[in-house]
C-alpha positions as CSV (number, residue, x, y, z in Angstrom):
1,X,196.3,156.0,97.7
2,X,196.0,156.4,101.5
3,X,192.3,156.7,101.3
4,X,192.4,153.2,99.4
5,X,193.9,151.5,102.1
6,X,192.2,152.8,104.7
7,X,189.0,152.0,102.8
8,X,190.1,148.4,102.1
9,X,191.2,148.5,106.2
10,X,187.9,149.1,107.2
11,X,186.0,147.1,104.4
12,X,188.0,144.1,106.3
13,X,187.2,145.0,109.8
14,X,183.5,145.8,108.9
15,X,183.4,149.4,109.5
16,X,182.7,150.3,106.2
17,X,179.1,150.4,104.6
18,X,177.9,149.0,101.5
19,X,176.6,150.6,98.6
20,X,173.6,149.9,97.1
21,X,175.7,148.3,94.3
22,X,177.8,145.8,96.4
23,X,174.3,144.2,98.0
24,X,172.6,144.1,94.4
25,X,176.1,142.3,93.3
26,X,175.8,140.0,96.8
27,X,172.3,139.2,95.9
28,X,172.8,138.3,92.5
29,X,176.2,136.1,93.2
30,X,173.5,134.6,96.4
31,X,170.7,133.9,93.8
32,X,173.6,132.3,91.0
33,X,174.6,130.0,93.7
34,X,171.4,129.2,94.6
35,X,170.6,128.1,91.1
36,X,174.0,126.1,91.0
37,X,172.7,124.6,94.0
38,X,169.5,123.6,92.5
39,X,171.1,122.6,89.2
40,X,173.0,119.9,91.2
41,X,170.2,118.3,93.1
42,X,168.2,118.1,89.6
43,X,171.5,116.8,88.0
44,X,173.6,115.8,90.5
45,X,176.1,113.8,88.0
46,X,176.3,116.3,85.2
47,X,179.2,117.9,87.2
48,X,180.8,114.8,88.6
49,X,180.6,113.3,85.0
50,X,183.5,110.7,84.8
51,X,185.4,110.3,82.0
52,X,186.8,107.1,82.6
53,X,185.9,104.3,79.5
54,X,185.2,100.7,80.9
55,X,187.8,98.5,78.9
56,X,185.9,96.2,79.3
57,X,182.7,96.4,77.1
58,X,183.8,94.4,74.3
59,X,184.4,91.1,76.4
60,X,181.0,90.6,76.9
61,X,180.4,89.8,72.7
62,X,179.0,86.4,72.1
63,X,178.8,84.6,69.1
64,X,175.6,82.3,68.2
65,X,176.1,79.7,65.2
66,X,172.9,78.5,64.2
67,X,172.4,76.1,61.3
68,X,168.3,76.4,60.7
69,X,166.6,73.4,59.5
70,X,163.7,75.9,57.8
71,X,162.3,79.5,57.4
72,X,160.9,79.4,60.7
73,X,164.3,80.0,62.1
74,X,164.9,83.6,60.9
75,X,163.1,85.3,64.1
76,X,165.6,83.7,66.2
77,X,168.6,84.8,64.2
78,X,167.5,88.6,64.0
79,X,166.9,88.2,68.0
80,X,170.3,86.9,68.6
81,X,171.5,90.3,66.4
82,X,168.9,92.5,68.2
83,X,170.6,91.8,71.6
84,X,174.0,92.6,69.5
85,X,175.5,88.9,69.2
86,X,177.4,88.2,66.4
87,X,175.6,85.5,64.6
88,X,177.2,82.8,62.2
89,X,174.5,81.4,59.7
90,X,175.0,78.1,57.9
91,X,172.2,77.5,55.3
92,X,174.2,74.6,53.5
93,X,171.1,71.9,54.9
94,X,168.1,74.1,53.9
95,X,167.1,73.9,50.0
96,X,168.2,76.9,48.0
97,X,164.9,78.8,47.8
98,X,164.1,78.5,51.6
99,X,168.1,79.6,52.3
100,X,167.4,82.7,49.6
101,X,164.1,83.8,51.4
102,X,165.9,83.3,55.1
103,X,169.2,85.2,53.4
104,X,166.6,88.2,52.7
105,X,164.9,88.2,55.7
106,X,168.4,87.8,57.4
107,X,169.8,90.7,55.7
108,X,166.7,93.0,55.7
109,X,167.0,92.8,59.1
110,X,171.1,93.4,59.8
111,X,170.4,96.2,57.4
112,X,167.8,98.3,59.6
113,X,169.4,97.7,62.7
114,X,172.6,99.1,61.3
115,X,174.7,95.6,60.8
116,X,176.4,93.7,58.5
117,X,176.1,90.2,56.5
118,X,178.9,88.9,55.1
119,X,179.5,86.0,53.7
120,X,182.5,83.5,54.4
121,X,182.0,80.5,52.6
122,X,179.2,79.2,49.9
123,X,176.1,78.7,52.3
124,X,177.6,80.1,56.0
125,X,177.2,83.8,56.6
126,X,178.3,86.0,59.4
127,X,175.9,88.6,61.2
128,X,177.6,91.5,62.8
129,X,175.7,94.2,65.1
130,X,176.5,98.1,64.6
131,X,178.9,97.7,67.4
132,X,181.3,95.3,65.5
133,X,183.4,95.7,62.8
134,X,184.2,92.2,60.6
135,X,187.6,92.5,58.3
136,X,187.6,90.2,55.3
137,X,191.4,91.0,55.4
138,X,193.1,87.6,55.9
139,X,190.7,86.2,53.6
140,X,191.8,88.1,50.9
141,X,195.7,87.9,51.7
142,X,195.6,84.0,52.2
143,X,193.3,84.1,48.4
144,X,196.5,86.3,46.9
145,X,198.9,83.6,48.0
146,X,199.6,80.1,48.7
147,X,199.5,78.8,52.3
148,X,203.2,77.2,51.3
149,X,205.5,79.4,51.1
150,X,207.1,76.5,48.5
151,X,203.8,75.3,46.5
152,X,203.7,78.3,44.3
């Protein structure tokens, strides 16, 4: 046990040499730094990787109404729902076999770019993107019962 210390005394002050495994272990712990090193200036913020969540992303959802006046109009709704707007649709001006071929374009398109259509009323439609969920919740509850608590 004396030898130990007196080892570890003079591995401290210096005095002691190194075997040839302690300088391949120093090379190898020299090299793994090295790649750390390297690893940070290629990704320097996979380390520092925050994870904080901006509260704040859903305040910037818009919501377009559009009522088209013909087919023509169906580019500029699935725009509005490519840049992730929520578009309402209102086809009650538009003749019924113009509104079905805009409805199919309309829902073709919410369909591939992972949305939803849903309808509201007869003729007005609500796009949603991916990123939003629509309830049909209080339509359902206020259809199960009267407004009036009295009137039923």
């Amino acid at each position: 046990m004396a030898g130990k210390v007196l080892n570890k005394v003079m591995g401290f002050l210096g005095l002691e040499e190194n075997s040839e495994d302690e300088v391949n272990e120093e090379k190898q712990t020299e090299k793994i730094e090295d790649m750390d090193m390297e690893a940070e200036t290629i990704f320097p913020s996979s380390k520092k990787q925050s994870k904080l969540v901006n509260i704040h992303t859903a305040a910037s959802c818009k919501v377009v109404i559009i009522r088209p006046n013909d087919y023509d109009e169906a580019a500029n709704i699935c725009d509005n729902l490519k840049n992730r707007k929520i578009v309402v649709v209102n086809t009650t001006s538009l003749e019924s076999k113009t509104a079905q071929r805009l409805l199919d374009f309309i829902g073709g398109a919410s369909y591939v770019l992972g949305g939803e259509l849903m309808e509201v009323e007869k003729g007005v439609y609500v796009l949603s993107p991916s990123n939003v969920e629509v309830s049909n919740d209080l339509k359902n509850e206020l259809s199960s019962r009267s407004i009036h608590s009295w009137s039923k």
